[in-house]
N, C-alpha and C positions, 0 to 999 in steps of 0.2 A: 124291275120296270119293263113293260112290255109297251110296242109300240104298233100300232093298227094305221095303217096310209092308206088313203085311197086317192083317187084324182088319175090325172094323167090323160093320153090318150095320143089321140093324130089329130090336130093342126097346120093349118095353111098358116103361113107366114104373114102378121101381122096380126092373129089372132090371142085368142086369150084363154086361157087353162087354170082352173081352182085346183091346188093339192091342200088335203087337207090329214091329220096326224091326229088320232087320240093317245094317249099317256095312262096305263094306270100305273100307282104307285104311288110312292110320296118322296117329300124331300127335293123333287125337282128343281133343278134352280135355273135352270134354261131348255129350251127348245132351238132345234134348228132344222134345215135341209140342206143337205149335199147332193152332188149332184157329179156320176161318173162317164163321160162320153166314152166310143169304145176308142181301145188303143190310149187311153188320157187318165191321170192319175184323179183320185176321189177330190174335189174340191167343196171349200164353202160356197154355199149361195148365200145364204140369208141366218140369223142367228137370231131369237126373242128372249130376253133373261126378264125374269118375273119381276125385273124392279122396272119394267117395259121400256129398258135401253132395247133398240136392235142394232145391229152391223148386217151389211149387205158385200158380197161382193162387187166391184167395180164394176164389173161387164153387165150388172143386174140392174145399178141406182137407176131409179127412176122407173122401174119398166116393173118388178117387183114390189111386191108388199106383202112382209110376212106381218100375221097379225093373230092375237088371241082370242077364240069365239068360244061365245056363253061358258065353259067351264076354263077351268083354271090349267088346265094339263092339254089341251087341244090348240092347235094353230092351225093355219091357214098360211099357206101359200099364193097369192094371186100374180098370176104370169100373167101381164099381157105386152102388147107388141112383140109379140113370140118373133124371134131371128130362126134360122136354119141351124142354128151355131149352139142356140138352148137345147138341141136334142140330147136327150142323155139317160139314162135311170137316174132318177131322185130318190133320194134316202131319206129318211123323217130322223134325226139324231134327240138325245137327250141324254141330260147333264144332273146328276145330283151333287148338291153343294157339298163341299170339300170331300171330294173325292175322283179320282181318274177313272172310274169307271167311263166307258162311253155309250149307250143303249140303241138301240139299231132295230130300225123295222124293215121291213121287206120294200124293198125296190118297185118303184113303179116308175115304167118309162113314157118319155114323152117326146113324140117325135114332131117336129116341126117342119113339113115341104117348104120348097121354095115355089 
């Protein structure tokens, strides 16, 4: 599985940021983003499993919405009311069913002023 993110950027505070993850491969059985501040260990933000349950981190309900667009292996991340506190590299994650593997795309950061 390979993973392609794009998004990100620099935001003022209370604005809004699309990241967005393509997926090839198969077998997927969820998408996510993580997200690593510096000095701060890697956390969840948002998680999509293809049976379109999500789980969101606390600090995000409400202000995020990960969601699946036109193909089956792509999500979207939509940030808004961006805090100073969202800055961080976002990771795009993916999960093949029964299996620990964990797939990993390249880091895009997003920085939020006050």
């Amino acid at each position: 599985v390979q993973l392609q993110a794009s998004g990100g950027g620099l935001v003022q505070a209370g604005g809004s940021l699309r990241l967005s993850c393509a997926a090839s491969g198969s077998g997927i059985s969820s998408m996510a983003w993580y997200r690593q501040a510096p000095g701060k260990e890697r956390e969840l933000v948002a998680r999509r499993f293809t049976s379109r349950a999500t789980t969101y981190a606390e600090s995000v309900k409400g202000r995020f919405t990960i969601s699946t667009i036109n193909a089956k292996n792509t999500v979207s991340l939509q940030m808004d009311s961006l805090e100073p506190e969202d800055t961080a590299v976002y990771y795009c994650n993916a999960r093949r069913a029964f299996s620990a593997t964990e797939y990993w795309g390249q880091g895009t950061l997003v920085t939020v002023s006050s």
